[in-house]
N, C-alpha and C positions, 0 to 999 in steps of 0.2 A: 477572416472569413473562411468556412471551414471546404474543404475542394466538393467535388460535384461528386458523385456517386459514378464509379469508374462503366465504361464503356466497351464492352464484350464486341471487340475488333474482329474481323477476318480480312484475309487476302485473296482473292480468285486470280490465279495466276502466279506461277513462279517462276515464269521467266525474270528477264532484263529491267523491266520498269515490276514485276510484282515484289520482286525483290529488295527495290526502290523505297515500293508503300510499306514493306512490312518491316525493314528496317526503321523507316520514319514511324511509326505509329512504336516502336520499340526505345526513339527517343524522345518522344513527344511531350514524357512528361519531364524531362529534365531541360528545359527550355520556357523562358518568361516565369511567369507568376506559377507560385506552388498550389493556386487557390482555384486552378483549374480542373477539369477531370481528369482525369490517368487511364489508359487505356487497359484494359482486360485482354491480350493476346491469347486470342481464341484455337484459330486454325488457318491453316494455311490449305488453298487446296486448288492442284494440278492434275490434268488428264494424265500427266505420264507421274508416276508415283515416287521415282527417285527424286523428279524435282521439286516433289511437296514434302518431302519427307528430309529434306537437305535443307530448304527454308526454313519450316515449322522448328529443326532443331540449331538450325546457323542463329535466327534470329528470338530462341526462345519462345518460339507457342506451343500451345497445350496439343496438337495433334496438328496429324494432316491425314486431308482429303483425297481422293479419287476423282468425285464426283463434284461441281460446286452444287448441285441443287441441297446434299445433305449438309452445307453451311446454311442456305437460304434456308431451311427446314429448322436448322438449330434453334433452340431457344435460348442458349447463352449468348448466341450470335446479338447483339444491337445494329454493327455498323460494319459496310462492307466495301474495300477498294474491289473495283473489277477493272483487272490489269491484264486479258484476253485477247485473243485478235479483235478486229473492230467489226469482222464479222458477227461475232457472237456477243455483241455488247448488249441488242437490244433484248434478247431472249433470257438474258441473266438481267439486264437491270430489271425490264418490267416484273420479273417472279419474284427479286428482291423486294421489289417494292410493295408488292401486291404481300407479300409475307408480314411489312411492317416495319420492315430494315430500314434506314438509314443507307444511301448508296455515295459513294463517289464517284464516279467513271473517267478512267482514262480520257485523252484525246486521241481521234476526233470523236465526240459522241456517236456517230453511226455510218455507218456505210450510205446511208443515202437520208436527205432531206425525209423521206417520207418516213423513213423509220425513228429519225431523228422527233418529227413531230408526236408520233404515239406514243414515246419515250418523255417526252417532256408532258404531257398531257397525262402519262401516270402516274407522271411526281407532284400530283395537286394536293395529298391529303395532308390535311393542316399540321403540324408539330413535323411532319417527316421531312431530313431533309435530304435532297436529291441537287447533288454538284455534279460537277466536271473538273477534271484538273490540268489547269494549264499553269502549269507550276513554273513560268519565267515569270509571271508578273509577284517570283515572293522574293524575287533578285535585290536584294539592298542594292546593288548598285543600279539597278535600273529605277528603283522607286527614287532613289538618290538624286536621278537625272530627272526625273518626273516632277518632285521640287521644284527643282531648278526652272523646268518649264512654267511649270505655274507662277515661276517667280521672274529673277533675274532675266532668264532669258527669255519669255515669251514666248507664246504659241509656237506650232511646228509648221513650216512653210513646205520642208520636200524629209517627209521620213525613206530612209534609205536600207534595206534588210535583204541581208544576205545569209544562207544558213546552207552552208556544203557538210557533210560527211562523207566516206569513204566505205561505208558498209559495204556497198552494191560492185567496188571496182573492179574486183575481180571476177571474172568470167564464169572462175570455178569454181563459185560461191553459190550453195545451192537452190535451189528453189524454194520458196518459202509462201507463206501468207501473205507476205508483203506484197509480193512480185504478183500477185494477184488481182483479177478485179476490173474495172472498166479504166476511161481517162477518168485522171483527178486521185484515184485510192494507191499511186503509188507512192512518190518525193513530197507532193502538195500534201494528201492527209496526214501524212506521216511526221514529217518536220513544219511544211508549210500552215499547218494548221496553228500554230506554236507561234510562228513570224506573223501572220495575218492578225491572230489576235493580241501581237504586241505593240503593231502598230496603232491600234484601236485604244488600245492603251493610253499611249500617248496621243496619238487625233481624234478619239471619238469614233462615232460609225462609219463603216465604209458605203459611202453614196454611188462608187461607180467603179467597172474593170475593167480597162480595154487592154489588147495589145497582149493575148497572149499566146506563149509559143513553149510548144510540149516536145520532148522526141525521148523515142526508147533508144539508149544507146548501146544496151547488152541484149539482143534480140531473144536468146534461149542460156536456159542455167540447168546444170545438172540436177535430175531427181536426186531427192539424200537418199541414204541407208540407215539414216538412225535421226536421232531426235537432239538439237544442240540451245543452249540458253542464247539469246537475244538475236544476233542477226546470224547466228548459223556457224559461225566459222571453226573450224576444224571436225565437222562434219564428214564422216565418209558420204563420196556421191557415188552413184553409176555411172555409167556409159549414157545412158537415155538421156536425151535432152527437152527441155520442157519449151515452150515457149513464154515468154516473157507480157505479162500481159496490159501493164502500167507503163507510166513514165520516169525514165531516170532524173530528167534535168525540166523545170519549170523557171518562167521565167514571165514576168509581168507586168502594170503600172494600175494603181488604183486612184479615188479620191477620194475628197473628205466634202462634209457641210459645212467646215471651216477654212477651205480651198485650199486647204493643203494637200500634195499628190506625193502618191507612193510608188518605191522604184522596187519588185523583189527578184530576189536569184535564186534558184534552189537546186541542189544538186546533191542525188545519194554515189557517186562513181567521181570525186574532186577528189582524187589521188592526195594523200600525206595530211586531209583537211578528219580528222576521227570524228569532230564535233565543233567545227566552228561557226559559231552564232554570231554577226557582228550587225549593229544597227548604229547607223550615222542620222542625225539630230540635226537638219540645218532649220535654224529656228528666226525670229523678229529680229533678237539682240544678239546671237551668236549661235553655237556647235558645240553638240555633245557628241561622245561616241562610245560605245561599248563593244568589249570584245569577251567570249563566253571563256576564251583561253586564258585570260587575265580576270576571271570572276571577280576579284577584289578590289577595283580600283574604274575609274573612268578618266575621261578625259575631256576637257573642256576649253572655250576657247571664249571669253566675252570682252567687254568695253573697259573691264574693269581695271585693269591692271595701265600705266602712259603705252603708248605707242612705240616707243625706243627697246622696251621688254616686255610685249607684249606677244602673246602666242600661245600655242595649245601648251595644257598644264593636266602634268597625271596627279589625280585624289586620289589617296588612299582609303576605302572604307573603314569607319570606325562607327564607336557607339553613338554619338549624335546621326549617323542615318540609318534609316529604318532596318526592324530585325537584328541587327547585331547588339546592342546592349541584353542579354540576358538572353539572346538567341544563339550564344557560341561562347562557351567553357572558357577561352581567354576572346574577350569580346574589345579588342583595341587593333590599332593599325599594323596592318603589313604582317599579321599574324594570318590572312586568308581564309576563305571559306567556296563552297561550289556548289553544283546542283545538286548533288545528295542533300546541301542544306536546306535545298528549296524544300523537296519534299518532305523532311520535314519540319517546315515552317509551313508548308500545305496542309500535314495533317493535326498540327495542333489548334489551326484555324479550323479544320473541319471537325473536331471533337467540343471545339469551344460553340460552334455552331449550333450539335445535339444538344448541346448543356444549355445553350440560350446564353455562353457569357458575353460580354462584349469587350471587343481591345483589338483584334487581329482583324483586317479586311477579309470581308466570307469569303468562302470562294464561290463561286460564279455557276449558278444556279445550271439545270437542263435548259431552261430556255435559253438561255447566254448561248450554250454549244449548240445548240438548233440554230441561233443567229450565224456561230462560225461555219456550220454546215452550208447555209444559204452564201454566204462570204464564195465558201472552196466551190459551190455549183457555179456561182457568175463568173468563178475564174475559167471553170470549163468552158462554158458558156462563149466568155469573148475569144477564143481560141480563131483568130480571122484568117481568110482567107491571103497566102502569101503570094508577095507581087516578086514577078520573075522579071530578073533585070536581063 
């Protein structure tokens, strides 16, 4: 079967995660089936110019941008990741879209439910597709465990989701877009959007969220001096101090229509933790567990093995679970893989998507992220009042 007619890619953003997509869409076609489309690596394009211009030739595309509107304008443009603050997501997706792009967007799709709904409601027009990316559900080892749910072990009774990083610990870490914003757009959108919908993953939709508790724990961060890729760090600051306008550390419990309840933790300042993602599976017939610093492997615990040697057991991922056969160059055990994999195994689903092939799970439509949206508001929402002992 002869492959699809390649697809005129862009990047918006060169930061931390645009750098992500625009490496992923650079291996996208050397991954699964050859009979796919191959990406056209258009343009990469950053307000600040060094970092579009350092992408565009790190990862091989045809130029970089200044401005993103003159990608949207492109006509060699087809299909566009927007990897931007979450401020300007809605203003770049809807012009994508309204151009005739094909969009991807970051998580979380928008700064607020409401802009979230006008954003999904522009990605109606038929052929065009309009995702979101929440790039943990392309984890072989979590689809691994997702199996296993559907299988061996049985429904999820208490999904457990933890997701600390260490961007934010330092004091003298500057002020950013992140640190921006009302309750809910600091640690919650940011990571917690990522963990909410992985639970959903594995439980289906979230029916309820009580019990939750926010607090800033870095009150003020230094204005920068200059402009740094992803979370800032070695950044010159000033003297001035900004105030802090989100939350560092989230914490809370949800439910399920299959009465199953969720425990999460979240925190940007968990000291020596750079990106730990770990989710515990207590299920009908046993326990799963995943950790994001062991990508390669999970851990399980069922009926199956007598009771004399019985106990938690590490899998190693290979080619019988998902993504890795023909998803990774040496695709067998204890060889490893990470989230740079996911993305792209994110963007070959998303170009198989434009092409109309089938084989790879889509990725999850603007409506999907308007659902995580309404998720991150009930979180704010149950924020209770605390009883003083």
């Amino acid at each position: 079967m002869p492959a699809a007619a390649p697809v005129g890619v862009a990047v918006i953003g060169a930061g931390m995660v645009g750098r992500a997509h625009a490496n992923a869409y650079r291996q996208a076609a050397t991954v699964f089936g050859l009979d796919q489309p191959a990406p056209r690596l258009v343009a990469i394009a950053d307000l600040h110019e060094p970092f579009a211009a350092d992408a565009a030739a790190r990862y091989g595309y045809a130029r970089a941008e200044t401005d993103w509107r003159a990608v949207v304008e492109a006509p060699d443009v087809d299909a566009v990741s927007v990897a931007v603050a979450n401020s300007l997501h809605r203003e770049v997706v809807e012009a994508a879209l309204a151009a005739g792009k094909h969009v991807l967007c970051e998580k979380p799709l928008a700064p607020s439910v409401a802009d979230g709904e006008a954003m999904a409601a522009a990605a109606a027009a038929p052929g065009q597709v309009g995702a979101v990316g929440f790039t943990f559900r392309r984890s072989p080892a979590l689809n691994a465990i997702r199996e296993q749910v559907e299988g061996a072990l049985g429904p999820v009774r208490h999904f457990v989701g933890n997701y600390w990083c260490d961007y934010g610990f330092d004091p003298r870490r500057p002020m950013s877009w992140r640190y921006q914003g009302g309750p809910g757009s600091g640690v919650l959108a940011d990571i917690g959007s990522h963990l909410t919908d992985l639970a959903e993953f594995f439980c289906g939709p979230t029916s309820g969220v009580q019990g939750t508790t926010m607090a800033t724990l870095v009150a003020e961060r230094p204005r920068p001096l200059g402009i740094a890729v992803g979370h800032a760090g070695g950044v010159r600051v000033s003297d001035e101090l900004v105030p802090v306008e989100n939350e560092d550390v989230c914490t809370f419990t949800t439910s399920y229509a299959t009465g199953a309840v969720g425990t999460f933790s979240l925190s940007r300042v968990a000291f020596g933790h750079a990106n730990t993602l770990r989710v515990d599976l207590f299920c009908e017939r046993g326990t799963a567990s995943f950790d994001m610093t062991r990508p390669a492997e999970f851990s399980i615990i069922d009926g199956g093995p007598e009771v004399p040697v019985n106990g938690a057991r590490t899998v190693f991922i290979g080619p019988w679970h998902p993504y890795v056969a023909r998803g990774l160059p040496m695709d067998f055990p204890t060889v490893g893989h990470g989230q740079n994999d996911f993305f792209v195994y994110q963007a070959r689903a998303f170009l198989d998507q434009i092409a109309g092939v089938k084989g790879l799970p889509p990725c999850p439509d603007l409506a999907h992220g308007l659902h995580n949206l309404h998720v991150l508001e009930a979180v704010v929402a149950a924020t209770g009042k605390p009883i003083t002992l």
